[in-house]
C-alpha positions as CSV (number, residue, x, y, z in Angstrom):
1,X,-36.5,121.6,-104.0
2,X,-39.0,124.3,-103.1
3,X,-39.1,127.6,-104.6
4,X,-37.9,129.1,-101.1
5,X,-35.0,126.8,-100.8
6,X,-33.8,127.3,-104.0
7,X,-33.5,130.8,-103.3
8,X,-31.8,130.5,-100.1
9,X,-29.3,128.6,-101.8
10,X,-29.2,131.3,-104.6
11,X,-28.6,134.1,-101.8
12,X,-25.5,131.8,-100.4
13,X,-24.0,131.2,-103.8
14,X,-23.6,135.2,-104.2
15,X,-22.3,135.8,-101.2
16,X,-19.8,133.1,-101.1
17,X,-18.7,134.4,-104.8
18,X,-18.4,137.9,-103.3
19,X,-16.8,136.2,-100.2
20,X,-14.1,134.9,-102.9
21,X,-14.1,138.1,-105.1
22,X,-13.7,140.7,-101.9
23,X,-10.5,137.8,-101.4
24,X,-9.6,138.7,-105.5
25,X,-9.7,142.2,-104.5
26,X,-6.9,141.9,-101.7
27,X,-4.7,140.0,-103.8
28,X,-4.7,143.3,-106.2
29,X,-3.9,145.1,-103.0
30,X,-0.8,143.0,-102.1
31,X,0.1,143.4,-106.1
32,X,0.2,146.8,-106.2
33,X,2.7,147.2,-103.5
34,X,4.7,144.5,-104.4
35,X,4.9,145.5,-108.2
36,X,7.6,149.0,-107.1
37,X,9.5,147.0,-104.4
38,X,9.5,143.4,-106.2
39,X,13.5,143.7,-107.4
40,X,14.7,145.7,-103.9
41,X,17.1,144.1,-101.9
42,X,17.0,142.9,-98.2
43,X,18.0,145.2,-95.8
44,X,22.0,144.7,-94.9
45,X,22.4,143.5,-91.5
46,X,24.2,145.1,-88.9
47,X,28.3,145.0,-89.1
48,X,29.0,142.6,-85.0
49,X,32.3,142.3,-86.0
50,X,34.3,142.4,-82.6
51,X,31.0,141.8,-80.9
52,X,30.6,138.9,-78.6
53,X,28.1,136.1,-80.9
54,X,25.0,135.5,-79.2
55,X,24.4,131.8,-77.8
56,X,22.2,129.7,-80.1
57,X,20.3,126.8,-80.0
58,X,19.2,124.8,-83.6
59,X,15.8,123.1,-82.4
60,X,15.4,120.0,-84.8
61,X,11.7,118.8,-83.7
62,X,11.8,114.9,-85.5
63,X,9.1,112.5,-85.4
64,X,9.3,109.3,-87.7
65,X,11.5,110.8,-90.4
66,X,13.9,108.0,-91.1
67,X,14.6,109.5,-94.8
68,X,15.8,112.9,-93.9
69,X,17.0,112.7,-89.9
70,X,20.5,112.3,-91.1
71,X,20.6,114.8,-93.7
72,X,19.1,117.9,-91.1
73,X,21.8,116.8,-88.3
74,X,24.6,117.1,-90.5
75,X,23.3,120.1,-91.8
76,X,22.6,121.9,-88.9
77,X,26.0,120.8,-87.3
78,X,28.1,122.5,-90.2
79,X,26.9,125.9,-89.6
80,X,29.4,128.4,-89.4
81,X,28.9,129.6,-86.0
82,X,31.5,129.3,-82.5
83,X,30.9,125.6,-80.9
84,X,30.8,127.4,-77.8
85,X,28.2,129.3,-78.5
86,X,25.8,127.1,-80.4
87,X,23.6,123.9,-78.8
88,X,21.7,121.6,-81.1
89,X,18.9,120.1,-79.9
90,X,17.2,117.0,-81.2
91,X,13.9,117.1,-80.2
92,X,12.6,113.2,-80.8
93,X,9.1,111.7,-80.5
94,X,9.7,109.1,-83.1
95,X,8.8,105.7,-82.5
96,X,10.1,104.0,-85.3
97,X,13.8,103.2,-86.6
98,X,14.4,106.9,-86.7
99,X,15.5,107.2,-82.7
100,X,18.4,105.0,-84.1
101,X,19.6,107.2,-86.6
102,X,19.0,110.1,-84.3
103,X,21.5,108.7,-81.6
104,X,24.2,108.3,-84.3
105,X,24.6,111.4,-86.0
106,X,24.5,112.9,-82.4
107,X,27.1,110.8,-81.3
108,X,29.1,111.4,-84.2
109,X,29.3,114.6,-84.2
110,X,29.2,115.2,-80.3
111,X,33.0,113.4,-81.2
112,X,33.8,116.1,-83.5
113,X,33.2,118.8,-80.9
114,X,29.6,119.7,-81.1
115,X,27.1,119.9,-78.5
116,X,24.4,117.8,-79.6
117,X,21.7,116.5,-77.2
118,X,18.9,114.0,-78.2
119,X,15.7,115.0,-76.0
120,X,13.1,112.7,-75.8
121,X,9.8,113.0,-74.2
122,X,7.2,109.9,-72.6
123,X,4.7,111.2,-74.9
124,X,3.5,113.4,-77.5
125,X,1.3,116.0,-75.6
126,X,1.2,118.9,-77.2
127,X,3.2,117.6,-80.4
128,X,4.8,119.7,-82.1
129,X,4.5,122.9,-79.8
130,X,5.2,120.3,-76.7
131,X,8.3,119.2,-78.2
132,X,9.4,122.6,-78.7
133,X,8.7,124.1,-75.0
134,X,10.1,121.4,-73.2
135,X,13.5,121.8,-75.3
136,X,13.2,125.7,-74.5
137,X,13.2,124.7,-70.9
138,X,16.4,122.7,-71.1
139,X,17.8,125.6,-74.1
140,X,21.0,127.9,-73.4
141,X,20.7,129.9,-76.1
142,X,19.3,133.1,-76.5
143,X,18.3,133.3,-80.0
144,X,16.5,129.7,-81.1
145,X,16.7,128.5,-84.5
146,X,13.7,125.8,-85.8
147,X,14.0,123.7,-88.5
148,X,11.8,120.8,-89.5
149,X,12.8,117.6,-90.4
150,X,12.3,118.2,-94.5
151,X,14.2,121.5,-94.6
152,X,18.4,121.3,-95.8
153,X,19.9,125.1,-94.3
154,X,23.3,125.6,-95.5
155,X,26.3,126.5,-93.4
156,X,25.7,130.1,-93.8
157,X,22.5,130.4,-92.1
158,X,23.2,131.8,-88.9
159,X,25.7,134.1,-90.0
160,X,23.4,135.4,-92.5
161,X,20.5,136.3,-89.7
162,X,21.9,136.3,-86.8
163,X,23.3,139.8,-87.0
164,X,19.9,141.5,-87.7
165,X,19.2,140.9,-83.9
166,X,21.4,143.3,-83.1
167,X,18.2,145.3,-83.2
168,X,16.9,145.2,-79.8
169,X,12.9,145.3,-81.1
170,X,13.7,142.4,-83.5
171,X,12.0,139.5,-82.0
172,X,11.8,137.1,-84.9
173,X,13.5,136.6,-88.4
174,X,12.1,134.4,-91.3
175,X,13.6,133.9,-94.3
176,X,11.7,132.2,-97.3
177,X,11.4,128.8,-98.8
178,X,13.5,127.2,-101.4
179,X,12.1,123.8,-103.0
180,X,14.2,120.6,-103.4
181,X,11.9,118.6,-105.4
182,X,9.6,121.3,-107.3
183,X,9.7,119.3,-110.6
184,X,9.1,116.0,-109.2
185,X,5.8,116.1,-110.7
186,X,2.6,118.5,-111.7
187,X,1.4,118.5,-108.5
188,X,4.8,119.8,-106.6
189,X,5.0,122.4,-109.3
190,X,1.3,123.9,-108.8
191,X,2.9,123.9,-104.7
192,X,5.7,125.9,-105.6
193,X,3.3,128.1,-107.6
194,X,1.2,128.4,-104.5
195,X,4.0,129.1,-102.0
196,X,6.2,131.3,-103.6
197,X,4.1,134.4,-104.0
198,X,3.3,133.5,-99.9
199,X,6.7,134.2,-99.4
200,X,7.7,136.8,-102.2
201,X,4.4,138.7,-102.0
202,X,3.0,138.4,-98.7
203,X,5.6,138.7,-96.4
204,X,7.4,141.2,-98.5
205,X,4.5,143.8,-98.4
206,X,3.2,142.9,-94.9
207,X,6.8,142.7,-93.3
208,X,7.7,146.3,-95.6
209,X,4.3,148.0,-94.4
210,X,4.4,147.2,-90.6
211,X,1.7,144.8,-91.0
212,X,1.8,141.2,-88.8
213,X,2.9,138.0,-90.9
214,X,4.0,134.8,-89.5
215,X,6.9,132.6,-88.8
216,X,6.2,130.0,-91.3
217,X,7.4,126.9,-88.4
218,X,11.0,126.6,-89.6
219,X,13.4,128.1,-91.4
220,X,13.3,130.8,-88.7
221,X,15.0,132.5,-85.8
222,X,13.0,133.8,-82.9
223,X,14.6,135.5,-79.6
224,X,13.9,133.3,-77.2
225,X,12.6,136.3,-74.9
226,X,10.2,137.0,-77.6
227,X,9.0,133.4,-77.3
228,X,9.1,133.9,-73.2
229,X,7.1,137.2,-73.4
230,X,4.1,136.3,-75.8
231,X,2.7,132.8,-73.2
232,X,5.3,130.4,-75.2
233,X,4.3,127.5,-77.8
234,X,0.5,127.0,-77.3
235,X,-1.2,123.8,-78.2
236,X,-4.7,125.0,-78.4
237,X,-4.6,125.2,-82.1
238,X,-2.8,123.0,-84.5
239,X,-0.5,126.1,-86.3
240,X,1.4,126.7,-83.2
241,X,3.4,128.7,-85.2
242,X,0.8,131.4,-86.2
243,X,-0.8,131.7,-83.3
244,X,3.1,132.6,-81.3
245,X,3.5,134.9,-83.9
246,X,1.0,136.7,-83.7
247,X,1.0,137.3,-80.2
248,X,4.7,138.2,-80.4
249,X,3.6,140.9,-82.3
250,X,0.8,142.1,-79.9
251,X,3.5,142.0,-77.5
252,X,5.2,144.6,-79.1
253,X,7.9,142.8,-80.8
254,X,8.9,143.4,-84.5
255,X,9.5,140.3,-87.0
256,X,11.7,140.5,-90.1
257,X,11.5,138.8,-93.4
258,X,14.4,138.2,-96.1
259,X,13.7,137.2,-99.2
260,X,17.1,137.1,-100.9
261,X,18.3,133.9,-98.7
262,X,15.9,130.7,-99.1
263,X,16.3,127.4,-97.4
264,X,15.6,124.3,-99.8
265,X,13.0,122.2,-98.2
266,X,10.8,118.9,-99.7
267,X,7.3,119.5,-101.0
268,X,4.6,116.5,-99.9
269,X,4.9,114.6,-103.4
270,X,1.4,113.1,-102.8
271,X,-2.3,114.2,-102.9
272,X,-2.8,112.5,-99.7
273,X,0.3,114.2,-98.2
274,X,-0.5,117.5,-99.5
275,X,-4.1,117.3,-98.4
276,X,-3.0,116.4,-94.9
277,X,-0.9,119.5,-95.0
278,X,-3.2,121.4,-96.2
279,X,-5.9,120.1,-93.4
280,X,-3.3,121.0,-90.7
281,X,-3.4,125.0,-92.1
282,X,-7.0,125.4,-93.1
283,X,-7.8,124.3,-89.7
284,X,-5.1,125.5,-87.6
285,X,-5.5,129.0,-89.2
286,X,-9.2,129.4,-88.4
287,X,-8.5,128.3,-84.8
288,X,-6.0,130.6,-84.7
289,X,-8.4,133.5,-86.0
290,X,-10.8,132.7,-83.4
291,X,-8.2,132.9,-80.7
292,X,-6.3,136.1,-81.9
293,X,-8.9,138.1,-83.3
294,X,-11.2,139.5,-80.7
295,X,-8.0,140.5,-79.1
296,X,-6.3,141.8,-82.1
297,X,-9.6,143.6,-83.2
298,X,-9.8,145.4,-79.6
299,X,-6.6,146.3,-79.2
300,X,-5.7,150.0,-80.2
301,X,-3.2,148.9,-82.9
302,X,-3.7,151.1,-86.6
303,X,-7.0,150.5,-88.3
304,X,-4.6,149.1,-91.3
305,X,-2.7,146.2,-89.1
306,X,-6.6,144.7,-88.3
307,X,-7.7,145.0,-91.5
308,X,-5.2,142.8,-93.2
309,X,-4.3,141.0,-90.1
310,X,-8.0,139.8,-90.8
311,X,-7.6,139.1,-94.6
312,X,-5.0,137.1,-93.2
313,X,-6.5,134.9,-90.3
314,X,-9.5,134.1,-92.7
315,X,-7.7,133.4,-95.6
316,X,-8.5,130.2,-95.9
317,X,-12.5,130.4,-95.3
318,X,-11.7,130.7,-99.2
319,X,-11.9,126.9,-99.2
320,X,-15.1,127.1,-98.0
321,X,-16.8,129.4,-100.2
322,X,-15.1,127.7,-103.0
323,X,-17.5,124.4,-101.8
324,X,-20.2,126.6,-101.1
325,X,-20.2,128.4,-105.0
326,X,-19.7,124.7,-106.2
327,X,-22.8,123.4,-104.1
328,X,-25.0,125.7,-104.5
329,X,-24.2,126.6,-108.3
330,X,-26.8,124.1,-109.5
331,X,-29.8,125.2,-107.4
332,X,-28.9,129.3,-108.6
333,X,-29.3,127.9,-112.4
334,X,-32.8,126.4,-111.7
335,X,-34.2,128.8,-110.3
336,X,-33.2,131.6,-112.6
337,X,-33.7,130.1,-115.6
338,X,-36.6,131.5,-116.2
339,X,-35.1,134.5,-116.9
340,X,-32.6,133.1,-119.5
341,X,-29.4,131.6,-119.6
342,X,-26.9,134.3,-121.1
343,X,-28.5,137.0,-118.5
344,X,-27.0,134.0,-116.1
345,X,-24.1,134.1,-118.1
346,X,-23.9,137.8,-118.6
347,X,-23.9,138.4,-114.1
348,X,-22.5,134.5,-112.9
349,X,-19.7,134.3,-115.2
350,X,-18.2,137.9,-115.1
351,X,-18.7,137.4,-111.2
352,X,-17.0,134.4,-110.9
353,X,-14.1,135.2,-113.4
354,X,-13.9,138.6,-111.2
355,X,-13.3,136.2,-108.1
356,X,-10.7,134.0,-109.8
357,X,-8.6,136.0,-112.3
358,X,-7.3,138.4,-109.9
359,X,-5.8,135.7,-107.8
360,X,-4.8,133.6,-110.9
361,X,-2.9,137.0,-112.0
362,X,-1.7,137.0,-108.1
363,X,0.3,133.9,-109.4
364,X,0.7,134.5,-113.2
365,X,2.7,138.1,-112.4
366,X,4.7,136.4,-109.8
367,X,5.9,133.4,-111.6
368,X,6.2,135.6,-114.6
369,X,8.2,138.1,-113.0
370,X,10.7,135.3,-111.2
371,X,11.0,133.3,-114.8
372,X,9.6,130.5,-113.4
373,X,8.7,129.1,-116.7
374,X,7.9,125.4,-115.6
375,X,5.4,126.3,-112.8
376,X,3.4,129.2,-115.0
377,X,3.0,125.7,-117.2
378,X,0.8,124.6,-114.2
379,X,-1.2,127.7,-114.1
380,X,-4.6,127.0,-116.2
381,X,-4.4,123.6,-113.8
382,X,-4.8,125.9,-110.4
383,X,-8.4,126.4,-110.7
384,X,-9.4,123.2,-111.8
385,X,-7.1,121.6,-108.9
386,X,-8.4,123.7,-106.0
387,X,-12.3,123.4,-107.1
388,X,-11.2,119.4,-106.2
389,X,-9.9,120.1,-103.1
390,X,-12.2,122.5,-101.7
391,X,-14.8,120.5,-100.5
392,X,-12.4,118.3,-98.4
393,X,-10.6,121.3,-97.1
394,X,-14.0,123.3,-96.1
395,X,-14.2,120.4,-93.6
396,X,-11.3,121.3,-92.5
397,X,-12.3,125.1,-92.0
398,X,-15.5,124.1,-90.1
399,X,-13.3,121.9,-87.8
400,X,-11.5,125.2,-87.4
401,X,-14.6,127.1,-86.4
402,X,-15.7,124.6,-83.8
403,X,-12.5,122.6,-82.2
404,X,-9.7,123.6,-80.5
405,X,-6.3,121.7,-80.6
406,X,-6.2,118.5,-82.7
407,X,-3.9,116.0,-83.3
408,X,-0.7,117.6,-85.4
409,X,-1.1,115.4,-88.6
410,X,2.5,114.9,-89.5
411,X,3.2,115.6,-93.3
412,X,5.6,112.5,-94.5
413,X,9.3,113.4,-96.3
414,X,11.1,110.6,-98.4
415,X,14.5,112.6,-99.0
416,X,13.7,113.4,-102.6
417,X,14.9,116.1,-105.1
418,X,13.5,116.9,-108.1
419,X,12.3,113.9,-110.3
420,X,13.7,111.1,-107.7
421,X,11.3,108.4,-107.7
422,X,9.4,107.7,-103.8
423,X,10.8,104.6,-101.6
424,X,8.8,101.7,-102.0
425,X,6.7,102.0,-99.1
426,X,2.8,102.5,-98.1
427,X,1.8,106.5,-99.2
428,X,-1.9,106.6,-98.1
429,X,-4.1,106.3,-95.5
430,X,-6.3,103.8,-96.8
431,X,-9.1,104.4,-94.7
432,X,-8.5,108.1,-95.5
433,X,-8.0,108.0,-98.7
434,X,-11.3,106.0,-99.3
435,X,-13.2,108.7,-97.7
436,X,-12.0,111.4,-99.8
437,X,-12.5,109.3,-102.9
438,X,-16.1,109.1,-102.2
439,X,-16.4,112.7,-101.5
440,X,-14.5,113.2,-104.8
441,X,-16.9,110.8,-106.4
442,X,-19.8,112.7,-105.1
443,X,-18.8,116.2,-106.1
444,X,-18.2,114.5,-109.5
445,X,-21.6,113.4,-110.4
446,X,-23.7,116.8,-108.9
447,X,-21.4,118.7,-110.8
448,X,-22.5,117.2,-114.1
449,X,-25.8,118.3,-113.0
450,X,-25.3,122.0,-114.0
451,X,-23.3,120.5,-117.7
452,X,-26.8,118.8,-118.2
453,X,-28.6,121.4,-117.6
454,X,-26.8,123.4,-120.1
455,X,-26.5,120.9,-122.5
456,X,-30.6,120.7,-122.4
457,X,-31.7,123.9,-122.9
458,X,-28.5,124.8,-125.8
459,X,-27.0,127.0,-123.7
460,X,-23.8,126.2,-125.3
461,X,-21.3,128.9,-124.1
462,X,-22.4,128.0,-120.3
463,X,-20.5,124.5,-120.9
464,X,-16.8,125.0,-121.3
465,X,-17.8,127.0,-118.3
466,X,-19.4,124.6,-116.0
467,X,-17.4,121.7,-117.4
468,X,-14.6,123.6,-115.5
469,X,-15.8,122.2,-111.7
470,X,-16.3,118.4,-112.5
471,X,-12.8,119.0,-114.0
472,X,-11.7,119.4,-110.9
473,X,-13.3,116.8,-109.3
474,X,-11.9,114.3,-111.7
475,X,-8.3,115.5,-111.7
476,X,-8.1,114.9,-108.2
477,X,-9.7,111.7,-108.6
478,X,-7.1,110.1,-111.2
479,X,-4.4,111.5,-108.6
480,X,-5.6,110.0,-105.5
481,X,-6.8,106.3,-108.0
482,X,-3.3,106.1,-108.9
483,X,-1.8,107.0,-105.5
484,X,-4.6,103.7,-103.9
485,X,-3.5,101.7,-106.6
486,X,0.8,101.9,-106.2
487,X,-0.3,100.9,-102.7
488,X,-2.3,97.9,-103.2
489,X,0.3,97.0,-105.6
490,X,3.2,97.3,-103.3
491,X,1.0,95.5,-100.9
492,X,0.7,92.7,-102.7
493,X,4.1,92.5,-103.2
494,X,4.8,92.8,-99.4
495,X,2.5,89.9,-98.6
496,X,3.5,87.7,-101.6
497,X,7.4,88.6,-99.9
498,X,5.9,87.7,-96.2
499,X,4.1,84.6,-97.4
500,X,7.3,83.0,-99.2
501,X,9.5,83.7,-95.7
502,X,6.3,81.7,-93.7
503,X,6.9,78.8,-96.1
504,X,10.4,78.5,-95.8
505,X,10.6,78.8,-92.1
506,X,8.0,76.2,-91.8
């Protein structure tokens, strides 16, 4: 590399750390104003006794979910709430067995008095959002429930947010996630590590300050004129959810979160799954940024609402400075090591420990303050884990920046609870999965390239240091190895199964 390369890449390696450490630096500000309101109660909702209920319609948007289709439908048909006033739609784009299973819970318990109506469309445009505007279309109610397919609400779950809509300027109410299957394994627990100060933090502060947060796509009730009044579901990026909610709010309308009620839901129990997940928001987010933004930015709202509105929208360009530090942290060591490895150590280090150990006390005073025992167990694994996942993601970011829409990458549920074991079926993408393996692979061997470096000139307390990032790499490697090999396995096994039927029909 040339001398004025190798500075470039030294200029981009400071300013992604900075990126990440400005990021640190709003994390303390959520943490301070979470830290006097973190044991307060919800607001108590409005007494409606003798009122007249509002009509509502549960939207149950399904598409290939064979393991939990059942389960939602019963669920969401046991809600405590007049069968008069309450519509479940079953909003199906599967094309597998699932439609079947769909059409007999429906039946079943349209014999038992509840109106539940299959909808099913010629095609997928527009996914998820699609599925959900044209069952708005056909929808009676006025307030309009969504749960996804993974989610289990209990019978009380109306009752319990239904009332707070007796505020006129409510136009949204979310309440927080609950995990079914949080200790299926390490990598559900570091999820529930990363979701629940989302929920308990973020919303809490943003939704107590006036600031905009989002309906999280389920586990949520919106008014439907609310919905109406901000353009509707969009399909123009691929969080429809984010992108409604915040123009809702430009609109005027006023969302509410609760943290005291949660609704269990499934976590993705694979790499695979999670990353796809996780693709769906990096990208979907930045979209979503682009969109809102210049509006938002315009607009004559407080100075405050922008700013974190901002911190917000671009929260996940942290993926992408994460790759960057990681890229370019080889080319900053070469060319300043002339001017000697601990005065690297003495700026990179306290630099990049300011940029990770205010969000990784983000997480340790949450999980520490909820008793969360088993997840703060998964805590020194956070930084290694997303150091493996960032370069994959920050594809996913610069999608964001470039593409509208995209296809809405559906995140696969089994059913499980805690340590259940998965169905014996296909988990990966092999194609997919092959990709990411030789990214992985990649990022492995340049990051030993810093190590060696180290390790060469005796800079000896630089290597726990830098060993940190192809610890990443590898951890995320031996997860997606094992995840390629159950599948070959069960393969195998299919064929072998396959083969032996050919022989004996034959």
């Amino acid at each position: 590399m040339t001398s004025e390369l190798l500075h470039a890449l030294s200029i981009v390696h400071f300013v992604a750390l900075g990126g990440l450490a400005t990021y640190g630096l709003h994390r303390l500000w959520l943490l301070w104003h979470w830290w006097p309101m973190r044991h307060c109660r919800d607001p108590k909702p409005p007494d409606i006794a003798g009122r007249t209920r509002p009509r509502v319609t549960i939207q149950l948007p399904f598409y290939n979910e064979r393991y939990v289709a059942a389960r939602l439908i019963d669920a969401a048909a046991r809600m405590r709430w007049p069968t008069d006033r309450l519509e479940i739609q079953i909003l199906d784009d599967s094309t597998d067995d699932t439609s079947r299973i769909v059409d007999r819970c429906a039946a079943f318990w349209r014999a038992s008095g509840i109106n539940a109506r299959v909808l099913r469309r010629q095609n997928r445009i527009a996914y998820k959002a699609g599925a959900l505007s044209c069952g708005l279309v056909r929808a009676k109610g006025d307030l309009i429930a969504v749960f996804d397919a993974d989610f289990l609400p209990d019978e009380d779950f109306l009752v319990r947010t239904v009332p707070y809509f007796a505020d006129p300027a409510i136009g949204m109410v979310q309440v927080r996630w609950g995990f079914l299957n949080s200790s299926h394994s390490w990598l559900t627990r570091i999820q529930a590590l990363l979701l629940g100060p989302h929920f308990g933090i973020e919303h809490r502060v943003r939704c107590h300050r006036g600031c905009f947060f989002n309906f999280n796509g389920t586990a949520g009730v919106w008014r439907r004129q609310a919905i109406e009044t901000a353009g509707g579901w969009q399909a123009d990026t691929v969080t429809e959810d984010l992108d409604l909610s915040y123009r809702a709010q430009m609109a005027g309308w006023r969302f509410l979160y609760l943290n005291d009620y949660a609704v269990p839901s499934e976590l993705p129990v694979t790499l695979e799954d999670f990353r796809r997940q996780q693709h769906r928001w990096a990208k979907g987010s930045i979209q979503t940024a682009r969109k809102i933004l210049p509006q938002l930015l315009g607009s004559t709202l407080p100075v405050c609402i922008k700013i974190e509105a901002t911190f917000h929208l671009l929260a996940n360009l942290g993926w992408l400075l994460g790759a960057l530090v990681t890229l370019t942290l080889y080319p900053t060591i070469l060319i300043r090591s002339g001017i000697g490895p601990y005065q690297i150590l003495r700026l990179d280090l306290p630099l990049f420990l300011g940029a990770t150990l205010t969000i990784l006390a983000f997480f340790f005073l949450y999980a520490s303050d909820q008793r969360q025992r088993e997840r703060l167990r998964c805590l020194p694994l956070l930084p290694i884990f997303t150091i493996g996942l960032a370069p994959s993601l920050a594809l996913s970011v610069i999608q964001g920046i470039f593409q509208r829409g995209g296809v809405f990458d559906r995140t696969p549920k089994y059913g499980l609870r805690d340590a259940q074991r998965l169905p014996e079926v296909p988990i990966a993408d092999g194609q997919r999965s092959t990709r990411y393996l030789l990214l992985n692979l990649s990022g492995l061997i340049y990051a030993f390239l810093p190590v060696w470096f180290a390790w060469r000139h005796e800079t000896w307390l630089a290597v726990p240091f830098l060993l940190v990032f192809p610890s990443g790499f590898t951890l995320v490697i031996l997860q997606a190895g094992r995840e390629w090999w159950h599948d070959r396995r069960l393969r195998r096994f299919q064929e072998s199964i396959l083969e032996g039927e050919n022989r004996e029909k034959a």
